[in-house]
C-alpha positions as CSV (number, residue, x, y, z in Angstrom):
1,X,77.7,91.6,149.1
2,X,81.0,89.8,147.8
3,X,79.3,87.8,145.1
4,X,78.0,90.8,142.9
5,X,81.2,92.5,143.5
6,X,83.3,89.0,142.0
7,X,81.1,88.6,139.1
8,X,81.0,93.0,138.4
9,X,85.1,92.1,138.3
10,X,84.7,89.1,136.0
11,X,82.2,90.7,133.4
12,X,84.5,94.1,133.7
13,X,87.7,91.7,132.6
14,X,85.9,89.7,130.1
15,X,84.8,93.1,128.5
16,X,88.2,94.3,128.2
17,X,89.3,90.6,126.8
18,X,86.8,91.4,123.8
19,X,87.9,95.0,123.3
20,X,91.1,94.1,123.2
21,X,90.5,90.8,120.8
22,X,88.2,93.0,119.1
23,X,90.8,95.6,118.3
24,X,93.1,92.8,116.8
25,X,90.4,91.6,114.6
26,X,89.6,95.6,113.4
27,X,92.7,95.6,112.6
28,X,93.3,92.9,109.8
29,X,89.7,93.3,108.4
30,X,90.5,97.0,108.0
31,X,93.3,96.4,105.7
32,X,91.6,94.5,103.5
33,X,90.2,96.9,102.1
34,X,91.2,100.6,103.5
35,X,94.0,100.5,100.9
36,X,91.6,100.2,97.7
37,X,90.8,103.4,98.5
38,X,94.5,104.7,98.8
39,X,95.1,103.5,95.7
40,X,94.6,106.3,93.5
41,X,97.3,108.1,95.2
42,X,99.3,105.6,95.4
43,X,99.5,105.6,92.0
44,X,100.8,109.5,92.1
45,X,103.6,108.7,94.5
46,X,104.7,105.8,92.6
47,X,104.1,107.5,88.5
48,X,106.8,105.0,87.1
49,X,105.3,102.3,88.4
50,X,102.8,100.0,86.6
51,X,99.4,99.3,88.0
52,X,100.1,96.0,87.7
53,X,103.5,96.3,90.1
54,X,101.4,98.4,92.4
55,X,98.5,95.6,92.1
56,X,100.7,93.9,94.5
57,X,99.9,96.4,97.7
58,X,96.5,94.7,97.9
59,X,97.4,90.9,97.0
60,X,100.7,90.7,98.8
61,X,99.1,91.5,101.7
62,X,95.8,89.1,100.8
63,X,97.9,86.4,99.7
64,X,100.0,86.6,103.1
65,X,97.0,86.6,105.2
66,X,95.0,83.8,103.6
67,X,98.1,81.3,103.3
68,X,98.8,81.5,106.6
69,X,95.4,81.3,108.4
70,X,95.3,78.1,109.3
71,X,99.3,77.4,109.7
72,X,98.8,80.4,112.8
73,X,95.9,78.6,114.2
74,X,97.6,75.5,115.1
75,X,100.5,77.6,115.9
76,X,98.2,79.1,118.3
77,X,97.0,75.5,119.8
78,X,100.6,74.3,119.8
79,X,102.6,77.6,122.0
80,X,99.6,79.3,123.1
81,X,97.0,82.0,121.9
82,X,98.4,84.7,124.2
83,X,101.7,84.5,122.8
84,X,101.0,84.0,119.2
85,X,98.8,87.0,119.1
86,X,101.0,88.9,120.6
87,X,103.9,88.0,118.2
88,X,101.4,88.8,115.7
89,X,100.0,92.1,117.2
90,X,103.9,93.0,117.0
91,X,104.5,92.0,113.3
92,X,101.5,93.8,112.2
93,X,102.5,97.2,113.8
94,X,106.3,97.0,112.7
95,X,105.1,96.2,109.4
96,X,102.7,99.2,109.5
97,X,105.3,101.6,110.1
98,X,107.5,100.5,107.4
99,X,105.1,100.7,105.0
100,X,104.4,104.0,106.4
101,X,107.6,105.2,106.3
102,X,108.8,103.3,102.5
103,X,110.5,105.1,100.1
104,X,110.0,102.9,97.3
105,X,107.3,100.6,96.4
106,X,109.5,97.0,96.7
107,X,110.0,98.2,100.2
108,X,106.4,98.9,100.7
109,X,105.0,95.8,99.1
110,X,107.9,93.5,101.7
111,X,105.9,95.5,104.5
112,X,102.7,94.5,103.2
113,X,103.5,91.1,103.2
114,X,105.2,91.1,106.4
115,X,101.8,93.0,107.5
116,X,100.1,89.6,106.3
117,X,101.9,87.0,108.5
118,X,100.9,89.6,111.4
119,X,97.3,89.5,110.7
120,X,96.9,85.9,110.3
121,X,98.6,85.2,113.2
122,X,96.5,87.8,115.2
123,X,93.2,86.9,114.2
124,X,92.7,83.1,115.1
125,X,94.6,83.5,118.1
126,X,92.1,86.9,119.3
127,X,89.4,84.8,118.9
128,X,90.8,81.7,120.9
129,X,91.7,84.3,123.7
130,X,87.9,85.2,123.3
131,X,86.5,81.9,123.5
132,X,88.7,80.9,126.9
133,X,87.1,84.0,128.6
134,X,83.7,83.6,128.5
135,X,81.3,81.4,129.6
136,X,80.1,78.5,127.2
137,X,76.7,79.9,127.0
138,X,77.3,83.3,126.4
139,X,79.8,82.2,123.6
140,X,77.2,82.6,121.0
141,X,76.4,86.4,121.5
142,X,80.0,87.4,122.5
143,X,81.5,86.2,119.0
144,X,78.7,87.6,117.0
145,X,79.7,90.8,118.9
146,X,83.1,90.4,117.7
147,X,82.3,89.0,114.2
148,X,80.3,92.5,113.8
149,X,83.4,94.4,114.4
150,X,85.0,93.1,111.6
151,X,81.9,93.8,110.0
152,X,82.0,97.6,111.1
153,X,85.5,97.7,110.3
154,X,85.0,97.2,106.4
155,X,81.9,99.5,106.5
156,X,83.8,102.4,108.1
157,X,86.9,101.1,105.9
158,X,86.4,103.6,102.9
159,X,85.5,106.6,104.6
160,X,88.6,106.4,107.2
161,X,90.9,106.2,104.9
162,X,89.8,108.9,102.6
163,X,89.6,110.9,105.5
164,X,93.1,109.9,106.5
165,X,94.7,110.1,102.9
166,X,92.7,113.7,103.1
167,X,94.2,115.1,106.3
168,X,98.3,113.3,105.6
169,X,98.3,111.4,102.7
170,X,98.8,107.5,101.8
171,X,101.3,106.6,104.2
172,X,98.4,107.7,107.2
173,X,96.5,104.6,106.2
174,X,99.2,102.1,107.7
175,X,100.1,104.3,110.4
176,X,96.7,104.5,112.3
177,X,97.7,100.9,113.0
178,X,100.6,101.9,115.1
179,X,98.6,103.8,117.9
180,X,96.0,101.3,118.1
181,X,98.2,98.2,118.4
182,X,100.3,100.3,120.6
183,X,97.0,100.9,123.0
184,X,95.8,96.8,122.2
185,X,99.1,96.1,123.3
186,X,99.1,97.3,126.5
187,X,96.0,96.6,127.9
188,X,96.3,93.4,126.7
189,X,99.3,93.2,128.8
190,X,97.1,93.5,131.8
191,X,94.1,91.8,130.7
192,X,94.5,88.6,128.1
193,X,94.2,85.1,130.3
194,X,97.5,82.8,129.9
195,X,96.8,79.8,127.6
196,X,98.0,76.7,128.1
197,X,100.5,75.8,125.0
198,X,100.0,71.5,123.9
199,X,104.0,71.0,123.0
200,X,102.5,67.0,122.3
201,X,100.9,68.7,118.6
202,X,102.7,68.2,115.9
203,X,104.6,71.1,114.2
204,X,102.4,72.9,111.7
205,X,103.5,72.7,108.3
206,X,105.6,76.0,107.7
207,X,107.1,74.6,105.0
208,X,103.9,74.0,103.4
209,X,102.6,77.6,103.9
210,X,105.2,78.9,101.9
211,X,104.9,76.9,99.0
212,X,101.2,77.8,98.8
213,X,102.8,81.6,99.3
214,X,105.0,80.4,96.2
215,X,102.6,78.9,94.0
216,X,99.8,81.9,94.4
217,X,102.8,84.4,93.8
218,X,103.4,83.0,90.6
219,X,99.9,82.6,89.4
220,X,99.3,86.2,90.2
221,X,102.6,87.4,88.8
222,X,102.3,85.9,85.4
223,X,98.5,86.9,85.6
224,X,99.6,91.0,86.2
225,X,102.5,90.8,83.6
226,X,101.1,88.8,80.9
227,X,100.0,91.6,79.0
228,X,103.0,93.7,79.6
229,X,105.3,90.4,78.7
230,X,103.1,88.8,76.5
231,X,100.8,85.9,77.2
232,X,103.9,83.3,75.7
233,X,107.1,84.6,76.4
234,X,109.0,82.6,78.5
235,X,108.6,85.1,81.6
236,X,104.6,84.6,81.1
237,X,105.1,80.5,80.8
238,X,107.8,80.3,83.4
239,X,105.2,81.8,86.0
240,X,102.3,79.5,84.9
241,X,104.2,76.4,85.1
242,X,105.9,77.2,88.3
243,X,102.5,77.8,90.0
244,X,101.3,74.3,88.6
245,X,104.4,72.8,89.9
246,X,104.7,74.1,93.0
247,X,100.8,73.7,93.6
248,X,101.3,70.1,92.9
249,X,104.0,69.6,95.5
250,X,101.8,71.6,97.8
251,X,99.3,69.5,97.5
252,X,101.7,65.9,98.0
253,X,102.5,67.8,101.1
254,X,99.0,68.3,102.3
255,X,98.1,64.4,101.4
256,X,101.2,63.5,103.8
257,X,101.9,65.8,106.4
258,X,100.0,64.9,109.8
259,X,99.4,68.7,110.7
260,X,98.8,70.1,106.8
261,X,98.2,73.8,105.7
262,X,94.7,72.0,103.9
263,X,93.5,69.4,105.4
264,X,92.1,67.5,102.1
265,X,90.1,65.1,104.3
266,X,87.8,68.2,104.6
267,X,87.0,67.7,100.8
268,X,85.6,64.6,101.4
269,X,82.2,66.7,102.2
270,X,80.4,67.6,99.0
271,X,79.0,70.3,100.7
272,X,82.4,71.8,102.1
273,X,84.1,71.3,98.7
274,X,80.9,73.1,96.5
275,X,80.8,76.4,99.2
276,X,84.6,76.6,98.3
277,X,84.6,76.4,94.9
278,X,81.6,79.1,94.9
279,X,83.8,81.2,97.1
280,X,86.9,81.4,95.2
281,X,84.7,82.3,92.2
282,X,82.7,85.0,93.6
283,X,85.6,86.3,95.4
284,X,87.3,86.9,91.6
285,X,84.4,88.7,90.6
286,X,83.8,91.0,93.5
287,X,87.6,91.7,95.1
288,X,87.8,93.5,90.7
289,X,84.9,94.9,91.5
290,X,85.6,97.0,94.9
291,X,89.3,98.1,93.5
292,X,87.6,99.2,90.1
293,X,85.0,101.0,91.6
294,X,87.6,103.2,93.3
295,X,89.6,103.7,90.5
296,X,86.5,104.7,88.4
297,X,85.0,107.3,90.3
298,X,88.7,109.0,90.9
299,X,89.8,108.7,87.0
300,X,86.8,108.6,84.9
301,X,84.3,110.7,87.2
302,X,87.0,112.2,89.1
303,X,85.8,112.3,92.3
304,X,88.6,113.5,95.6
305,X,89.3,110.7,97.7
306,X,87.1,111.8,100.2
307,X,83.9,111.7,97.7
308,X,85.1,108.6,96.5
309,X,85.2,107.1,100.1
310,X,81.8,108.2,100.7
311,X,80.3,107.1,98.0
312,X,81.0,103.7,98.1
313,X,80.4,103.6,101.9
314,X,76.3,102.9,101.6
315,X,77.2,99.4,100.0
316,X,79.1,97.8,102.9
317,X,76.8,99.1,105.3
318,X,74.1,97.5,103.4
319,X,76.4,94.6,103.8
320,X,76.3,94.8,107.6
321,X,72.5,95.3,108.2
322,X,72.0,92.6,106.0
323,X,74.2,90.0,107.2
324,X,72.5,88.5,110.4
325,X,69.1,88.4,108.7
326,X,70.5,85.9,105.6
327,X,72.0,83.8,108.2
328,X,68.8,83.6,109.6
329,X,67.2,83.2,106.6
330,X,69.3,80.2,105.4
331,X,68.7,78.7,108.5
332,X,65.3,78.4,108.1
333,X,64.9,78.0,104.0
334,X,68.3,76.5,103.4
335,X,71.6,77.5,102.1
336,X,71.1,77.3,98.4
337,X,68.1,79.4,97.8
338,X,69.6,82.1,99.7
339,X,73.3,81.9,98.2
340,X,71.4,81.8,94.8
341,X,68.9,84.6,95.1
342,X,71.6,86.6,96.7
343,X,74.1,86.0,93.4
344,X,71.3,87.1,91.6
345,X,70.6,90.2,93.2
346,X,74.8,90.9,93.1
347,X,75.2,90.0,89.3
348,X,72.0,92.8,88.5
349,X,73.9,95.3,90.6
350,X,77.0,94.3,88.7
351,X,75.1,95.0,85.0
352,X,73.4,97.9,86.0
353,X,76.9,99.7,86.9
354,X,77.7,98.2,83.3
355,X,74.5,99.0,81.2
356,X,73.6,102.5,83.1
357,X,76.9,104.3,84.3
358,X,78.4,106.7,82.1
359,X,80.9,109.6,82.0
360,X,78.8,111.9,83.4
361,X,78.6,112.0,87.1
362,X,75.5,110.8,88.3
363,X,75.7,109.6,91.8
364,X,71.7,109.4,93.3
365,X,70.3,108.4,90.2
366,X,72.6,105.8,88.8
367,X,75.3,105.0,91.1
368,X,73.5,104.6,94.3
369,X,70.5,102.4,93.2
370,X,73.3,99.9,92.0
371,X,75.4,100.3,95.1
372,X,72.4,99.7,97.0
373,X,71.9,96.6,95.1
374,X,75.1,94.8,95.5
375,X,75.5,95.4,98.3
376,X,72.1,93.5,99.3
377,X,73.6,90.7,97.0
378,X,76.9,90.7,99.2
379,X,75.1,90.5,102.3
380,X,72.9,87.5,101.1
381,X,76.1,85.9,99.6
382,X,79.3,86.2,101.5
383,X,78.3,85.7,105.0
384,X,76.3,82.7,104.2
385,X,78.7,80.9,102.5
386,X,80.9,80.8,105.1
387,X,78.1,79.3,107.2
388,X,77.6,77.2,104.5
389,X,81.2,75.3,104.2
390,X,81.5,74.7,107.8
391,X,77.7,73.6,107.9
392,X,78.8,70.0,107.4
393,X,81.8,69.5,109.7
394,X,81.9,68.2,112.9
395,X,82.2,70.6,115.6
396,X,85.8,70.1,116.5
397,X,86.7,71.0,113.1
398,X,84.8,73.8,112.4
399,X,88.0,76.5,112.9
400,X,89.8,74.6,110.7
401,X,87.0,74.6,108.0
402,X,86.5,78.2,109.0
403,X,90.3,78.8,108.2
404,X,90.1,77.1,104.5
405,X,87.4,79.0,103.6
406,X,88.7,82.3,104.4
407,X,91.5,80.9,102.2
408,X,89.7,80.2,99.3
409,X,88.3,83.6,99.2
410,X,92.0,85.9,99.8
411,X,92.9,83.4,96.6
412,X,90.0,84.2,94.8
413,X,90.7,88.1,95.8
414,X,94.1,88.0,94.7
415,X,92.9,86.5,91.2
416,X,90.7,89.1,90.8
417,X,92.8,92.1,91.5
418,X,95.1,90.8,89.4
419,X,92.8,89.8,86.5
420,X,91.4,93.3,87.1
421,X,95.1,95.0,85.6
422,X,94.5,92.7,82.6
423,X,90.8,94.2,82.1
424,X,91.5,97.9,82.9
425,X,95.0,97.7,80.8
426,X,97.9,100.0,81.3
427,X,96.6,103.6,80.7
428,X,96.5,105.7,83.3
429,X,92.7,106.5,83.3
430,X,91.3,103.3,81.7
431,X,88.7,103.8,79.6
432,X,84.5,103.6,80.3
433,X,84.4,100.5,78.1
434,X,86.9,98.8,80.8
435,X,84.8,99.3,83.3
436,X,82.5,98.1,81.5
437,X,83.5,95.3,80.5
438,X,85.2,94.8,84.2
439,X,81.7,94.7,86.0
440,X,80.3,92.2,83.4
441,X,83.3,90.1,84.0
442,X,82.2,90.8,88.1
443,X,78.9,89.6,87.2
444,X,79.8,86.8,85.0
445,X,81.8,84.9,87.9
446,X,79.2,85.6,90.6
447,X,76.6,83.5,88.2
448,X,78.9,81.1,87.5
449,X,79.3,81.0,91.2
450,X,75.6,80.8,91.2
451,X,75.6,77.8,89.4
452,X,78.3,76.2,91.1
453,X,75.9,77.0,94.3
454,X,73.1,74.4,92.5
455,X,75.2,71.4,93.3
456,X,74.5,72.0,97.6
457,X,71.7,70.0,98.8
458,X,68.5,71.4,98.4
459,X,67.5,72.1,102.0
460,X,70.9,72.2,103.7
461,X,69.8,74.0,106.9
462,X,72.3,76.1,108.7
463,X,73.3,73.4,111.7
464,X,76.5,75.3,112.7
465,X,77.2,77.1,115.8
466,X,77.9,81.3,115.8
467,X,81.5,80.1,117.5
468,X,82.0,78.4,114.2
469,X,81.2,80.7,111.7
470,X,81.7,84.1,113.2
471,X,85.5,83.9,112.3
472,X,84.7,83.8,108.7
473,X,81.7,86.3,109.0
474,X,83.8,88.8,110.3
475,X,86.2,88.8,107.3
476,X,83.6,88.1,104.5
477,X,81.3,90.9,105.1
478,X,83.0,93.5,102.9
């Protein structure tokens, strides 16, 4: 009688370890994209503002988030995952509210950031706390389980916030964090194991973080304000050669710093450095694409925020159903002909929006079919190259690897959002030859992705573990 009531106990806590691990991880996914579709009013709020200054909603948050993925990981090793996601749990909510509650958009953008060092330190760390609860065989079905909230996160993304900017407005979409960080908080309280912190680890390199903060700031920057500057006055220049500077002493650091934001030994796998490369590509490409696509239907076909949420909603949960089944796929065919039938599918998508979308409204016979269709490219894509740059690392580096990747694609998002304001220009309804020419620009970088994707080995199965690629998974499948 006393055994079934121990293990009912055990499987009770270890289900309210993943809900509460879960939340965490709804969380950050959720704001990587619930603000696309708050941009629109955003951009009534803030009607002195450029595009381009309000641009940095979405990367300062991205570039945040991605910089210091793997600098919060080893955090998390080195003090403990309990205690590093509940810093980061804390961050995240405090940052929520202010960007609730700012009055200006400098103050707004500082949360955002701020709101980026909480998710990155929340989201390793959840999924450490998840691994030390369950059992070593049932690790493979409980992270799925948690990869496919983020997954459900980013398909319910676009129609919560237009239902929340609907009901009160912008500033709702940050503060539904509050409650549900308040609730994560508290029964985490009860609930999370203690972790064991290794005080013999080496420091992570903070220092490092922040220059790779630095040198992506000043990419993006000179990218957003080139056109307003102009591409070679001294503002424009100053940006670009900062960026090259400070990516070069970023990258002396890495080379010599025995705990490194990148570890470059990684690159030492072909495989590894190809699925990178591809990802920072594609992620150009598509993170334009998901922004423009709001902005199109709200100022060309002038859609409420609500329509425009749930019209874009059947693509991501295309994206979800479909994920699982590439993995599956690539494990059995290999990576490459997956990744590259999957960019193929994507880049049609991308031209039919291009070659068949005008200014009439038209949403079952023109925009769904392509929405349909991109997102079956996503799913075939993103997901599986995650699995695919950790496919060739030994286990015990597989978080690390997962880390980088997830990098690789918040730098290729930032580039895009920001290359995005240089497509779409500075009117304040761009016209339907931007968009245009915006989604052939998505579908130009996801074949040249495509390509890039030729130089993986032909039948590179998908050898690693659902521990080791879930992380990724979680955040790609947007």
């Amino acid at each position: 009688m006393t055994e079934p009531l121990v293990l009912r106990a055990t499987t009770e806590r270890t289900t309210a370890i993943f809900v509460v691990t879960a939340l965490g991880a709804f969380m950050a996914s959720l704001d990587l994209s619930i603000v696309n579709i708050a941009f629109h009013a955003l951009q009534s709020s803030f009607p002195h503002d450029s595009r381009a200054s309000l641009s940095w909603v979405i990367t300062g948050y991205a570039i945040a988030f991605g910089a210091l993925l793997v600098v919060a990981g080893r955090t998390a090793d080195r003090l403990g995952a309990r205690r590093v996601f509940f810093v980061g749990l804390g961050v995240f909510c405090l940052a929520s509210a202010l960007c609730g509650v700012a009055p200006s958009l400098p103050l707004l953008i500082a949360g955002r950031i701020v709101q980026g060092f909480g998710a990155a330190a929340m989201l390793p760390s959840s999924l450490g706390l998840l691994l030390a609860s369950v059992p070593l065989a049932k690790r493979t079905v409980t992270v799925a389980r948690w990869a496919g909230v983020g997954a459900l996160a980013v398909a319910t993304g676009p129609t919560l916030g237009a239902l929340l900017v609907t009901a009160g407005g912008w500033r709702w979409v940050f503060y539904v964090n509050v409650p549900i960080g308040v609730a994560a908080w508290i029964a985490g309280r009860a609930v999370l194991p203690r972790t064991e912190a290794d005080a013999t680890r080496a420091a992570p390199d903070y220092l490092g973080a922040l220059l790779v903060c630095g040198a992506l700031g000043a990419l993006v920057l000179g990218l957003t304000q080139g056109p307003t500057w102009g591409w070679a006055t001294p503002g424009t220049l100053g940006c670009m050669a900062a960026f090259v500077l400070v990516g070069v002493a970023f990258a002396v650091r890495c080379a010599r710093h025995p705990e490194p934001v990148l570890d470059l030994r990684l690159f030492t796998s072909r495989t590894f450095s190809v699925a990178n490369a591809a990802m920072i590509l594609y992620a150009v490409g598509f993170f334009g694409m998901l922004l423009g696509n709001i902005l199109f239907l709200q100022g060309v076909w002038h859609y409420t925020v609500l329509d425009a949420g749930l019209a874009v909603t059947p693509g991501p949960l295309v994206v979800a159903c479909v994920s699982s089944s590439a993995g599956r796929l690539a494990s059995r065919i290999g990576f490459r002909a997956v990744l590259l039938c999957g960019s193929g599918v994507l880049a049609t998508g991308l031209l039919f929006y291009a070659l068949r979308v005008g200014l009439r409204p038209d949403y079952l016979a023109v925009w769904l079919p392509s929405t349909l269709l991109v997102g079956l490219g996503i799913g075939l894509t993103f997901p599986v190259l995650g699995a695919t740059a950790v496919s060739s690392l030994a286990p015990e580096r597989f978080s690390v690897g997962s880390a980088v990747n997830q990098t690789a694609r918040q730098v290729g998002g930032s580039v895009g959002v920001a290359l995005l304001v240089v497509i779409l220009g500075s009117s304040a309804v761009p016209p339907l030859a931007s968009f245009r020419h915006l989604w052939e620009f998505g579908a130009a970088m996801t074949v040249l992705s495509g390509f890039v994707c030729l130089l993986l080995p032909r039948r590179s199965a998908a050898r690693a573990s659902a521990s080791a690629v879930a992380a990724p998974a979680a955040a790609v499948t947007r």
